[in-house]
N, C-alpha and C positions, 0 to 999 in steps of 0.2 A: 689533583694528582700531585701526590709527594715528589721532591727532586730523585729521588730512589728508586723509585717505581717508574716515573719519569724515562728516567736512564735505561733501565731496562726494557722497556718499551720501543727505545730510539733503538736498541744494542739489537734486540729482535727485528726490527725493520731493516736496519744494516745486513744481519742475516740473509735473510728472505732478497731484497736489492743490490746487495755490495756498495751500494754509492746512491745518495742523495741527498737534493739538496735542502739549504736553512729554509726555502720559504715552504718546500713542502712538507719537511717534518714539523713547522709551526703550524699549517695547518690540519696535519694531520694530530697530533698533540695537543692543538687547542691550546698554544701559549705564544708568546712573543717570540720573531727574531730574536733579539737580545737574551733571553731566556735559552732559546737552543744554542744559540752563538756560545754562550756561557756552559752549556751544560757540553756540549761539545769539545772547550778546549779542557774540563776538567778528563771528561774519560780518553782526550789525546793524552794527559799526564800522565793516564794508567796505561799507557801504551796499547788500548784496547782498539784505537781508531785513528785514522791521520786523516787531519781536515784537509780539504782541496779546495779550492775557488770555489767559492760561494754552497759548500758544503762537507761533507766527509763521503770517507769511505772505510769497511772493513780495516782493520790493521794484517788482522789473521785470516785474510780472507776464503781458509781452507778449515777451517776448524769451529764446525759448528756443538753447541752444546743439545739439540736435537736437528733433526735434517730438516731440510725443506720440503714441503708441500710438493715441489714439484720433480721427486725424486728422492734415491739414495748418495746419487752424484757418481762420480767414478774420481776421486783424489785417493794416491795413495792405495789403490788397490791391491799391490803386491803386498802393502807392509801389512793391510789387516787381512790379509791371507792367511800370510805366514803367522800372526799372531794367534789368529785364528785357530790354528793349526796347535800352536802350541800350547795355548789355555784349554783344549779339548783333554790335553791329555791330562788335566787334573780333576777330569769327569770321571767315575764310574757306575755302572753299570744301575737301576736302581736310584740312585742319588737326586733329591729332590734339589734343582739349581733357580739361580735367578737370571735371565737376560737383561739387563739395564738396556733401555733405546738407543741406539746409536746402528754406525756403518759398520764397526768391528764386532759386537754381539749378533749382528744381521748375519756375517761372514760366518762367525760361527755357527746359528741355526741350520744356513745351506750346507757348513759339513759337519755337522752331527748327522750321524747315523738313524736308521730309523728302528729304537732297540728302547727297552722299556727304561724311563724315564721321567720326573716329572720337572716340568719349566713353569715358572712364573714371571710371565712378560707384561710388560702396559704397551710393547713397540707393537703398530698395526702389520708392519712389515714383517716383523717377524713372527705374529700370527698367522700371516697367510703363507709364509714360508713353512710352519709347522704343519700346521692344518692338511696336510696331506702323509704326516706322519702319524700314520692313524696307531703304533706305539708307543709315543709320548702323551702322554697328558698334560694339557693345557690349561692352566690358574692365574685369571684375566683379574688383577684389582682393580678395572673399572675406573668410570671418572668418565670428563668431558674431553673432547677432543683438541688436542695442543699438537699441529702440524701431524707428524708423524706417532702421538703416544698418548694416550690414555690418563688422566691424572685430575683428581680430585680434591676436595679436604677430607676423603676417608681413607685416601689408597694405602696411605703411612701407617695408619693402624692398621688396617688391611696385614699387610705385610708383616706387620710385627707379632699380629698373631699366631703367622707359620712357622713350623719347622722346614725353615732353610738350611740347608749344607751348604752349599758355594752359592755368591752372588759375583757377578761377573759386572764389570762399572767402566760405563767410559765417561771422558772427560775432555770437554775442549781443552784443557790445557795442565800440565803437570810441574809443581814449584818445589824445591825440596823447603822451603819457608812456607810457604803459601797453598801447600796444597792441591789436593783436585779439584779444577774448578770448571763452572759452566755460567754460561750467559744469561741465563734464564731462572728466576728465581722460585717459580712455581715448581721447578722440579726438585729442589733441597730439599724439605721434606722426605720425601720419598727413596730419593736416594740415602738419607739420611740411614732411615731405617731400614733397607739392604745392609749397608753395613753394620747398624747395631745389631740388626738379626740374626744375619748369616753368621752361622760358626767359623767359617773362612769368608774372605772378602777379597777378591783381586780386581785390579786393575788393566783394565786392557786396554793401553796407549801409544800410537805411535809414535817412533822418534822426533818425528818435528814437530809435537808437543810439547816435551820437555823443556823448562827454563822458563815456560810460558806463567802468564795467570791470567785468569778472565774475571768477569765482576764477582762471581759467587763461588765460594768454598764450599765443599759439601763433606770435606772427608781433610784430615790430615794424616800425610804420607804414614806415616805411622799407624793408621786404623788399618791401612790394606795390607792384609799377608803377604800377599805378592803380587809386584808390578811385573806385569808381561805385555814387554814392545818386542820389536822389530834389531835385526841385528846394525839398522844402522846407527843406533845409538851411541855417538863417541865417546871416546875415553874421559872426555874432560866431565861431561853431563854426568857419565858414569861415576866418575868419584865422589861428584857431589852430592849423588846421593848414596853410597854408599858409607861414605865417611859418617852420615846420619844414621847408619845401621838401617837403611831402609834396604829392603831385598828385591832384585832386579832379575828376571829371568826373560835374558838376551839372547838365549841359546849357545851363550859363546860359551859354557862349561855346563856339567853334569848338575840337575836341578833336582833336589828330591821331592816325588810328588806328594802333593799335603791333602792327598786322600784319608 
């Protein structure tokens, strides 16, 4: 196993654990102490993780780039509410969309309405949240099972084959340099081609993601039409990305919809 793949490996077990230690990720990884020791203080430099006695733990330890097996969790429930909330209303009626996996596109499926519709999901969760919307239709790209989501080596063509309107994208962490990013590599792809495909692309992230970055880039700020977080997004985070021309709907002014 490559140091790359490696790291992403440990970065997913971090997930899933929050905290553990060097001699069980070496044996879990099938490499040396010294080797994890080593690959550990490099993703402490990325500010991805802070080692602790005699191992690590999570850095972000709220911010996953897909959920855990054992749950949605309940972090930050208000903000992907409200997000929630507010990236509906750049749905209409009709409009074939995309859910990207996450807690905030989940939020979303529970309040969409049950009115004609087409979604295309890989999140399990938010198939079983549809699936009793017998008005939407449902386009599953398949693949093998990764925690909470669906994802193969065909899902990205898959997708690039449809006519998408809106894809909806979350992301452990949001850099106005660096991008949307997520922990977990197998999902690029995929993500990839929501945003190449979708005629619009947004972003649905909450404020204490911002400033963030995680190992993998999947989109520069710039690809997504619109970032839609939460109002507690400070002025400071706010400038920096707007100074980049990147577009931010915080609710704090009139947003025109990109229907």
């Amino acid at each position: 196993m490559n140091a790359l793949k490696r790291h992403e490996k440990l970065m997913e077990i971090l997930i899933e654990r929050k905290e553990i230690g060097v001699g069980e990720l070496s044996s879990m990884l099938e490499v040396t102490g010294k080797t994890i020791r080593e690959d550990l203080a490099r993703l402490e430099e990325k500010g991805l993780l802070v080692r602790v006695h005699g191992g690590a733990m999570l850095a972000q330890n709220d911010q996953f780039g897909i959920l855990s097996s054992k749950g949605t969790g309940d972090k930050h429930t208000a903000e992907k509410a409200e997000i929630a909330a507010r990236a509906l209303r750049y749905i209409q009626p009709g409009d074939i969309i995309a859910l990207d996996g996450g807690g905030t596109t989940l939020e979303m499926a529970r309040q969409l309405d049950n009115a004609p519709l087409t979604v295309v999901t890989n999140d399990l969760f938010i198939l079983s949240e549809l699936a009793r919307k017998d008005k939407i239709r449902l386009v599953v790209p398949g693949g093998e099972r990764v925690r909470n989501v669906l994802i193969g080596p065909g899902s990205a063509q898959f997708v690039e084959g449809l006519n998408i309107s809106k894809a909806f994208l979350s992301a452990t962490a949001l850099h106005p340099e660096l991008g949307a990013s997520i922990y977990t590599g197998d999902l690029v792809p995929y993500k990839k081609a929501l945003v190449k495909t979708a005629r619009q692309a947004y972003g649905v992230v909450e404020h204490q993601k911002f400033g963030k970055f995680a190992l993998w880039t999947f989109a520069d700020c710039g690809e997504l039409d619109v970032i839609i977080t939460d109002g507690g997004l400070d002025d400071g985070q706010k400038a920096l990305f707007e100074q980049k021309n990147i577009r931010l709907d915080d609710g704090s002014g009139e947003q025109e919809n990109q229907a």
